[in-house]
C-alpha positions in Angstrom: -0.3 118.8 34.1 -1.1 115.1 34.9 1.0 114.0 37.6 2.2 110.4 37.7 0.8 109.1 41.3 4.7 106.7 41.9 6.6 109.4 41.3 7.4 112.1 43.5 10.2 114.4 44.6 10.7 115.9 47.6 12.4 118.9 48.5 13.8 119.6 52.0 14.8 123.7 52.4 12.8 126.7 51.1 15.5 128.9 50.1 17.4 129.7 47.0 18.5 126.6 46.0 15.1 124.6 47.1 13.1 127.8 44.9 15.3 127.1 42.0 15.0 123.6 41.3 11.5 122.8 41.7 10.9 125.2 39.0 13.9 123.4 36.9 12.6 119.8 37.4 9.4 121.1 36.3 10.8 122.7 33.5 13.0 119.8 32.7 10.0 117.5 32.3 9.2 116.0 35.4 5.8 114.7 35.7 5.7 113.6 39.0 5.0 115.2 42.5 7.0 117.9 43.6 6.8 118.6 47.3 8.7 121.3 49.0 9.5 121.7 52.8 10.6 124.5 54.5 10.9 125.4 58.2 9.8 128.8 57.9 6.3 130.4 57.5 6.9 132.1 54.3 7.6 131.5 50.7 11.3 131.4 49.6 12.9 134.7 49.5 16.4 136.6 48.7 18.6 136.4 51.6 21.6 138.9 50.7 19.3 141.7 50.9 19.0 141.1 54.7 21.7 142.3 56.1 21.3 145.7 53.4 18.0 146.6 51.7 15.9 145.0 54.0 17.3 146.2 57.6 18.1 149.5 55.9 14.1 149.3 55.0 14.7 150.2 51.5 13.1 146.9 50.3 9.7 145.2 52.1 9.4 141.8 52.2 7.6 141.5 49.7 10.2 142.9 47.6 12.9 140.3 48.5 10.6 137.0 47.2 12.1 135.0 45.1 9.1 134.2 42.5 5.6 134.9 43.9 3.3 132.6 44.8 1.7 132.0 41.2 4.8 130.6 40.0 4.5 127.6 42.5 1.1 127.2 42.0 1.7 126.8 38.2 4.6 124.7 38.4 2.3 122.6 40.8 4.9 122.8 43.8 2.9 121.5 46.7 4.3 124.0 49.7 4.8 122.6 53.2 5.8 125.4 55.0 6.6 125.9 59.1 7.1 122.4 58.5 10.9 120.6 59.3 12.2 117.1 58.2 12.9 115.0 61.4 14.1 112.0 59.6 15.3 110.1 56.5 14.2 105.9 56.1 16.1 105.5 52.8 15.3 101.3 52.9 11.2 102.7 52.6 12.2 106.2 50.5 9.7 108.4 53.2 10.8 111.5 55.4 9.0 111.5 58.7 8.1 115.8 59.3 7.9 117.1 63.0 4.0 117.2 62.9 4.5 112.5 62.2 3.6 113.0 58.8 5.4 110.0 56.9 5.7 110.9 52.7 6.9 108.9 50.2 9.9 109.8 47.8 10.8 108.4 44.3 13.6 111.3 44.2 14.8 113.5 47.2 16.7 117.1 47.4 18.5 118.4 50.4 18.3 122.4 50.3 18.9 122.9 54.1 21.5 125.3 54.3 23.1 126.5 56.8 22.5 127.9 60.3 24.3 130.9 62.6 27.3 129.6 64.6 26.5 130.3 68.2 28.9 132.8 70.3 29.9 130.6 73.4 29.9 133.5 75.9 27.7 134.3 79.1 24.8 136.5 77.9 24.6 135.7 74.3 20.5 134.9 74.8 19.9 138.0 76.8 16.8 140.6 74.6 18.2 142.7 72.2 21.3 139.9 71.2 20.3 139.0 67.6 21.8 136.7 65.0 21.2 137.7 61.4 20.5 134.8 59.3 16.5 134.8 58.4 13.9 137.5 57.8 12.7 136.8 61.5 15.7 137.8 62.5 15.7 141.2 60.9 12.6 141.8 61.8 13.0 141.5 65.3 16.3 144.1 64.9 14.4 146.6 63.1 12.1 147.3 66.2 15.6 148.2 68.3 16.6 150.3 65.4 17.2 154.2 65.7 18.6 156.9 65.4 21.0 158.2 68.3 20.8 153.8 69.6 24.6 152.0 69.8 25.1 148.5 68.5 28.3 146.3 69.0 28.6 144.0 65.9 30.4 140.9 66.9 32.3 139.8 63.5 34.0 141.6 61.0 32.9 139.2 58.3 30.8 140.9 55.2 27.5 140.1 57.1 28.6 141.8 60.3 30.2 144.7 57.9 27.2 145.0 55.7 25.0 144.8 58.9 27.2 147.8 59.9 26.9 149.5 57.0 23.2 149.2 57.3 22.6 150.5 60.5 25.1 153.2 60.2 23.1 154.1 57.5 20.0 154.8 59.8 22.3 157.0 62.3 23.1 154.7 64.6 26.2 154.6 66.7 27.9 151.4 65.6 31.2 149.4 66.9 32.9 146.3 65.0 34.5 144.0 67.6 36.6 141.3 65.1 38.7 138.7 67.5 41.2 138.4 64.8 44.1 140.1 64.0 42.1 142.2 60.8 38.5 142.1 59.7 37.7 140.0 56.4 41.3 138.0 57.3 39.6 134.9 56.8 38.4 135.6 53.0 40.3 138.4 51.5 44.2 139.8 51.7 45.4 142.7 54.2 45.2 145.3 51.8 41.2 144.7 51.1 41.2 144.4 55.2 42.7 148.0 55.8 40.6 149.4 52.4 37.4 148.3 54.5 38.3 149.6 57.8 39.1 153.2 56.3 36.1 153.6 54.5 34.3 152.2 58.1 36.0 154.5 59.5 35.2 157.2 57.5 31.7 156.0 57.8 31.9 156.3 61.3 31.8 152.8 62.0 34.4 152.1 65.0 36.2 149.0 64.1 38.0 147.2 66.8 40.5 144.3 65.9 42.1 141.6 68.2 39.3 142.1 70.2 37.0 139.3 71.4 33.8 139.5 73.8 34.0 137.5 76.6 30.4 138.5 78.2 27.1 140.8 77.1 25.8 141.6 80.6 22.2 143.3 81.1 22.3 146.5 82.5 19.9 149.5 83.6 20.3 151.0 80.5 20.6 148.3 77.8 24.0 146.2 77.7 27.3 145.9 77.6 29.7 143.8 76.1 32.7 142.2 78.2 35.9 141.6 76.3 38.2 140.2 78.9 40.1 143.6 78.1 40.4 147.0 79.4 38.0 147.8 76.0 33.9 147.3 77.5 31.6 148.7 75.2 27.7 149.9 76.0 25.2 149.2 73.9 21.3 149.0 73.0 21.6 146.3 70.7 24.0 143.2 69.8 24.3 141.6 66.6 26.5 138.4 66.5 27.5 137.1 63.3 30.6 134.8 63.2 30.0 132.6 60.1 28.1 129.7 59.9 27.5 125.8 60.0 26.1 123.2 57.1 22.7 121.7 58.4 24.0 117.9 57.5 23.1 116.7 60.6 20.0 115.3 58.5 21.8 113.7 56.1 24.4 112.3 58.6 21.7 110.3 60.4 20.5 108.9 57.3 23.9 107.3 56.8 25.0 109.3 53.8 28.9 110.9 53.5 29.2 113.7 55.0 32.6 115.7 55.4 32.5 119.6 55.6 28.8 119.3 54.4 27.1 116.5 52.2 29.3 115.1 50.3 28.1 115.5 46.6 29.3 114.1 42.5 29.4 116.1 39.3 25.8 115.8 39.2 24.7 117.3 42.6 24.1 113.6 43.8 24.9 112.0 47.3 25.9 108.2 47.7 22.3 106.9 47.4 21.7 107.3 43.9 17.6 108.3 44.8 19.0 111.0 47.3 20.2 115.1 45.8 21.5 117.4 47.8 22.3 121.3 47.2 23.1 124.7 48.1 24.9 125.8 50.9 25.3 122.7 52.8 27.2 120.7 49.7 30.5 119.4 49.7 31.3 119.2 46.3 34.0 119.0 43.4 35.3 122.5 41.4 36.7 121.4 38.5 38.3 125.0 37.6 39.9 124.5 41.5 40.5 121.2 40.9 39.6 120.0 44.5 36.0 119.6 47.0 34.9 123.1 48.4 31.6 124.1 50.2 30.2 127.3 48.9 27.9 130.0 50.8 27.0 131.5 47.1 23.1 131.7 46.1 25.3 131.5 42.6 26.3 128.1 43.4 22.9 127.4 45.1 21.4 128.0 41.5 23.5 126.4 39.4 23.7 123.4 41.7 20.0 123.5 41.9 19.8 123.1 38.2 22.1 120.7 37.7 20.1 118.1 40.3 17.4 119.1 38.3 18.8 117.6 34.5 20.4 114.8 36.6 16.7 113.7 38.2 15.5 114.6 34.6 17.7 112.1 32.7 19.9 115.1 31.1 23.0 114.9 33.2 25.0 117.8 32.7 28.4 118.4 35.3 28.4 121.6 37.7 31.5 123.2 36.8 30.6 127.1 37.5 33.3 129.4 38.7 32.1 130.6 42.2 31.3 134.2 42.5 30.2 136.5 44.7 29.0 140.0 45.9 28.5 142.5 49.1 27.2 146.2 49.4 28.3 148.5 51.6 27.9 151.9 51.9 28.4 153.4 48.1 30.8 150.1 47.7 29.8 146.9 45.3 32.4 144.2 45.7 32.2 141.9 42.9 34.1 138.7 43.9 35.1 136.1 41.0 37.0 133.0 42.1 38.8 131.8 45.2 41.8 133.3 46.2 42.9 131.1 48.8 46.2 129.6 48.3 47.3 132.8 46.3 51.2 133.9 46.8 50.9 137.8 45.3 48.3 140.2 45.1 48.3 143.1 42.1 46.2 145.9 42.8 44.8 148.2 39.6 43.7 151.5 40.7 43.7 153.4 43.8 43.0 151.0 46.9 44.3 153.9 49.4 42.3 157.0 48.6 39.5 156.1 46.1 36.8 153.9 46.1 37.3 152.1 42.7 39.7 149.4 42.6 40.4 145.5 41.5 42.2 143.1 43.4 43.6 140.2 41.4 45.0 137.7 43.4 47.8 134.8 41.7 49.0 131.7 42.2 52.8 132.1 40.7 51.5 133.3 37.2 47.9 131.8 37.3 45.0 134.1 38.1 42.9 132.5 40.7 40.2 135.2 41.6 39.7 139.2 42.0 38.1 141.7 44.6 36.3 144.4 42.5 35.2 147.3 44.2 33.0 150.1 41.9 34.5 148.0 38.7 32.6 146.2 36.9 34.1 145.3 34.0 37.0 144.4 35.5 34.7 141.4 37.7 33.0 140.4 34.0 36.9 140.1 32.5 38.2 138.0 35.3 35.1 135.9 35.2 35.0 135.1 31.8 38.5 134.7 32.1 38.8 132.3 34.9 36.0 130.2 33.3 38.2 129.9 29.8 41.4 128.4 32.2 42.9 132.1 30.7 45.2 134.3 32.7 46.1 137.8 33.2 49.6 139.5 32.6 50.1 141.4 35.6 52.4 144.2 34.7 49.6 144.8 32.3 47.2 145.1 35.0 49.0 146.9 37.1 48.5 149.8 34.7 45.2 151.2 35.5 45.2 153.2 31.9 46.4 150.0 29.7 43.7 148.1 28.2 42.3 145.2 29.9 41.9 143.1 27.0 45.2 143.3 26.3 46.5 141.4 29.5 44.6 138.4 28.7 47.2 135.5 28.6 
């Protein structure tokens, strides 16, 4: 393809959203430059796997890419990788890189994500304190990992419960210290909270709630972890993982709006019409919420990524995708559709306290907002398909775990 010199778009972030768009734009028609910077040494990759199939070892790193190499190449995606975005003159359209390289944009894309919130506590940069966030990361745990070796997890969040899961997995001796009154309290209700900490528990993970770390000291035989408490725990490794913050710090000294995370239209576009951004570190509008949210969903990373894409391409087309999720754990898939948060009742179809297999649907009054499904399915597919049509569900209906699903549909 014959690239036209004047135009060219740049990408900043090498991750799922970043992967997906170039190869949209290119798609789409785009017959410019396409020029994608990331900060780490290696081509884009899956990162959900990390905290699962990867740690566990089930999956290599080459297993996790999210296209190989060859893809790029024939999309023409020039690949400027290890390299970081220091700055953003929109009055001459360049981006100045770390290395004092200045490049020229017709269009630009923010993909830069998000980055681990840092535990403010004595001893949090000690060896053997990880965060889990990039394939560096995980790479540097797997050397501490082993059989009969402790961790303390700090953060019962679904990274610190699938990084649980994970090294339970490989026979380690593993403790959850969550400073909150339940794990998951922040995303999910308290019956999902106590349906997680029984099957950890059964696990063998040792979940400890309203418990916070106050210190990780060094010690002759590894560390140990402070809580302020009569509860100090020994370990030989410490994983911290208390959620995240929106890389808009770019973006903010460019002079665009940012809130919590760029602020973002319809069409995935900041208040400089030249200037995209996407992904994780988007502020944007839901239409099926009615109101701005920022999502931590490679789901939304794609369909964000593709709707920059027809925007840049002339074809605008308006994100308005139901967010969706997943996490694995032990022999549990949890298959999130929607956002419960504001939700006022809870109905629970199948057997949340002794099984394995359950859905969660959470409500608004009568209107379905989102359900937890765990080992179902086609109970996730319903809802989603559902929630996307502005349906409901009938919840005595639902309730039933025999009646048909179909049925309930409002």
């Amino acid at each position: 393809m014959k690239s036209t010199p004047e135009k060219t778009c740049i990408v900043v972030g090498a991750s799922h959203a970043a992967a997906q768009f170039v190869v949209s734009l290119r798609q789409g028609g785009w017959d410019g430059r396409i020029i994608m910077i990331g900060d780490e040494m290696e081509l884009p990759y899956h990162r959900p796997p990390l905290s699962k199939d990867f740690l566990s070892g089930d999956k290599s790193h080459d297993d996790i890419l999210l296209r190989p190499a060859s893809v790029y190449e024939k999309a023409e995606v020039e690949l400027k990788l290890g390299v970081r975005v220091e700055a953003i003159d929109r009055d001459s359209r360049t981006v100045t890189t770390d290395s004092g390289e200045v490049i020229a944009y017709s269009k630009l894309v923010l993909a830069t994500g998000a980055r681990v919130r840092q535990l403010p506590v004595p001893g949090a940069d000690l060896d053997n304190v990880f965060y889990l966030r990039d394939a560096t990361d995980v790479r540097a745990i797997k050397v501490s990992v082993a059989p009969g070796k402790s961790a303390v997890i700090i953060g019962g969040g679904y990274i610190g419960l699938e990084t649980a899961a994970s090294l339970r997995k490989q026979g380690m001796d593993v403790t959850v210290l969550e400073a909150m009154p339940r794990i998951l309290q922040r995303v999910t209700a308290p019956d999902l909270s106590m349906f997680y900490k029984r099957v950890h528990t059964e696990e063998g993970v040792e979940i400890l709630e309203s418990v916070a770390a106050s210190e990780i000291q060094e010690t002759d035989s590894g560390l140990k972890v402070l809580t302020g408490g009569d509860t100090n725990l020994d370990a030989d490794m410490v994983i911290i993982g208390i959620g995240v913050i929106p890389n808009s710090e770019l973006a903010e000294q460019a002079g665009l709006q940012v809130s919590n995370g760029i602020e973002v239209d319809e069409f995935a576009c900041t208040d400089d019409p030249d200037i995209y951004a996407i992904g994780d570190v988007t502020w944007h509008y839901n239409p099926i919420y009615d109101r701005h949210i920022r999502l931590e969903s490679v789901p939304n990373a794609t369909e964000q990524a593709k709707t920059a894409a027809l925007a840049i391409n002339g074809n605008p087309k308006p994100y308005n995708s139901l967010p969706w999720f997943w996490s694995d754990q032990f022999d549990l898939k949890l298959q999130i559709a929607g956002l419960s948060q504001g939700h006022d009742s809870v109905v629970i179809r199948g057997d949340i306290t002794g099984s394995r297999s359950f859905a969660a649907f959470y409500f608004e009054g009568d209107r379905l907002l989102a359900v937890d499904a765990v080992n179902r399915p086609r109970e996730f597919m319903m809802t989603r398909q559902v929630l996307t049509r502005g349906q409901t569900l009938d919840k005595a209906i639902i309730n039933n775990d025999g009646a048909d699903l179909k049925s309930a549909i409002v």
